[in-house]
MDAnalysis code that builds the backbone (N, CA, C; Angstrom):
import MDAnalysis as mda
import numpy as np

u = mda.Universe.empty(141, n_residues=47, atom_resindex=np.repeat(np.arange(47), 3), trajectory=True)
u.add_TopologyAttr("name", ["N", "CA", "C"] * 47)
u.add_TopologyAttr("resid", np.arange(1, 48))
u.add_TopologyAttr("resname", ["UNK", "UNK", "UNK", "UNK", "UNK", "UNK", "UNK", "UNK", "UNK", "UNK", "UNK", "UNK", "UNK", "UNK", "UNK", "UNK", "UNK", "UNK", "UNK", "UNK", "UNK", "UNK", "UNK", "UNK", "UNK", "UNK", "UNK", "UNK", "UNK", "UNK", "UNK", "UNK", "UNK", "UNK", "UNK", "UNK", "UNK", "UNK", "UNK", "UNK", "UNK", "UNK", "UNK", "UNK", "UNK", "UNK", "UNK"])
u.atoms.positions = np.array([
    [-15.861, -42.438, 35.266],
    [-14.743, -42.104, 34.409],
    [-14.743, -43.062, 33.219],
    [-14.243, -42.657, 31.909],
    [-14.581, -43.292, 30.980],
    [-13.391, -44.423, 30.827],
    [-13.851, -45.501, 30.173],
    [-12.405, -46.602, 30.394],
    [-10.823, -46.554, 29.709],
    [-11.392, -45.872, 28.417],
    [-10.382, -45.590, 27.917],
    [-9.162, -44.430, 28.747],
    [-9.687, -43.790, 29.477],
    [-8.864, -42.786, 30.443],
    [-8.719, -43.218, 31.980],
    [-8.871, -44.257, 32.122],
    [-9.405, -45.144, 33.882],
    [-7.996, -44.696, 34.062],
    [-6.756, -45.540, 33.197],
    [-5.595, -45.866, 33.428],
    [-4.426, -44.450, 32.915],
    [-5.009, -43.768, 33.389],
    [-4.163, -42.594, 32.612],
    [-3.993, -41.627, 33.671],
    [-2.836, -40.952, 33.741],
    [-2.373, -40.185, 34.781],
    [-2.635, -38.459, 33.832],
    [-2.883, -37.755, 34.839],
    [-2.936, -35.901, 33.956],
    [-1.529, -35.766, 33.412],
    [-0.029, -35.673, 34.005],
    [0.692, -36.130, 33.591],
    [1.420, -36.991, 32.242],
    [0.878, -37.637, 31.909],
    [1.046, -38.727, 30.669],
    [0.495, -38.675, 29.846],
    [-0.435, -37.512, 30.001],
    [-1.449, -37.358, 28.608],
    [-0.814, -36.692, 27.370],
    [-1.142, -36.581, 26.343],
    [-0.450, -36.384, 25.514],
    [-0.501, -34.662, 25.515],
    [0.404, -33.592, 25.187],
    [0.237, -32.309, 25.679],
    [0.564, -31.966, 23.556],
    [0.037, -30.365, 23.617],
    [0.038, -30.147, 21.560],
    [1.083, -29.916, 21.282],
    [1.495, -29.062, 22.052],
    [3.042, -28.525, 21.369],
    [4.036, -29.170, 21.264],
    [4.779, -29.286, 22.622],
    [6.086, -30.091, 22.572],
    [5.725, -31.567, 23.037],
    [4.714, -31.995, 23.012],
    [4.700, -33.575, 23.340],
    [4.945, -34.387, 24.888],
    [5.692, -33.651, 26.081],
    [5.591, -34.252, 27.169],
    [5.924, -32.773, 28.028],
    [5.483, -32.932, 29.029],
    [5.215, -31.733, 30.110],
    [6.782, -31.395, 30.559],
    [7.776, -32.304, 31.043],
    [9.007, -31.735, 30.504],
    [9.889, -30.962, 29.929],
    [9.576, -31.436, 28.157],
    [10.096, -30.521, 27.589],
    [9.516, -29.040, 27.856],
    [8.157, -28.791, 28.040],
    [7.698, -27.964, 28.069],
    [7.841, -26.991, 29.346],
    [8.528, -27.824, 30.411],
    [9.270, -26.823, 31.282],
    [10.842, -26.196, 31.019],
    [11.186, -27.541, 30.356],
    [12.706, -26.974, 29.898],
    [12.312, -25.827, 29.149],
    [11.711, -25.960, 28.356],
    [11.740, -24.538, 27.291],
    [11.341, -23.529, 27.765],
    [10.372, -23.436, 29.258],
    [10.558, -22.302, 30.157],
    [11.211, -21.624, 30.763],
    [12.619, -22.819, 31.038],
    [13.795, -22.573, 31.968],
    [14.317, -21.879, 30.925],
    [14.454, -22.448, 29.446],
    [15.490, -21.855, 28.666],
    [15.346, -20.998, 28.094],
    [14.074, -20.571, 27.875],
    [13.678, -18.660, 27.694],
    [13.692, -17.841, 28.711],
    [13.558, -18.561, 29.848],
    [13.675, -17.462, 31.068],
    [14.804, -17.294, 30.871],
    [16.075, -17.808, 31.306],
    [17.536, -17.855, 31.053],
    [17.392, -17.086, 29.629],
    [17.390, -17.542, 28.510],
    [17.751, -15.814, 27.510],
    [17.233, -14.772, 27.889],
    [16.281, -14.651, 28.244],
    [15.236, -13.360, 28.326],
    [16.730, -13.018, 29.387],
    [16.649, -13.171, 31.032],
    [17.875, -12.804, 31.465],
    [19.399, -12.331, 31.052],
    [19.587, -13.102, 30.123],
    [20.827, -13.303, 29.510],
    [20.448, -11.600, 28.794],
    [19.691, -11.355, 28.138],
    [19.788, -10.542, 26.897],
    [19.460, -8.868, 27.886],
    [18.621, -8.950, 29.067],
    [18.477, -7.943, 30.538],
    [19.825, -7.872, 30.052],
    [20.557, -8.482, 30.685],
    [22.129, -8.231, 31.264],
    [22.675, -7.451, 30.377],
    [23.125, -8.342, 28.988],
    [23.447, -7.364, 27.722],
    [23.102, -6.129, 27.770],
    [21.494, -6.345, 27.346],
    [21.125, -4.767, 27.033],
    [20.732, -3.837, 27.736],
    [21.105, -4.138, 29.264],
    [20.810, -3.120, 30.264],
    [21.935, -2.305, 30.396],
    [23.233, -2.820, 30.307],
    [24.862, -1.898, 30.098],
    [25.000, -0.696, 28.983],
    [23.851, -0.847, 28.094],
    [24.164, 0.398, 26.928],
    [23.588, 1.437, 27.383],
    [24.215, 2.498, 27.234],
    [23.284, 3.940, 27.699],
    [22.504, 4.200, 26.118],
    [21.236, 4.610, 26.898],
    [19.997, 5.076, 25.811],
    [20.035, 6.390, 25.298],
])
């Protein structure tokens, strides 16, 4: 393994988009939750 990465967890690495693996679940939770949110809404209108 190379040294510069010896001390580095998969985890802690730096991720492109949002910057830590975290945010990047929150923003899963919080589109799943609209995507739901907007089901609910727009499933009550007749087509």
């Amino acid at each position: 393994m190379p040294q510069e990465t010896a001390g580095r967890r998969d985890d802690e690495s730096q991720v492109p988009l949002f910057g830590t693996w975290p945010r990047i679940y929150g923003a899963v939770v919080v589109s799943a939750l609209v995507v739901m949110m907007l089901l609910t809404l727009f499933s009550g209108w007749p087509f």
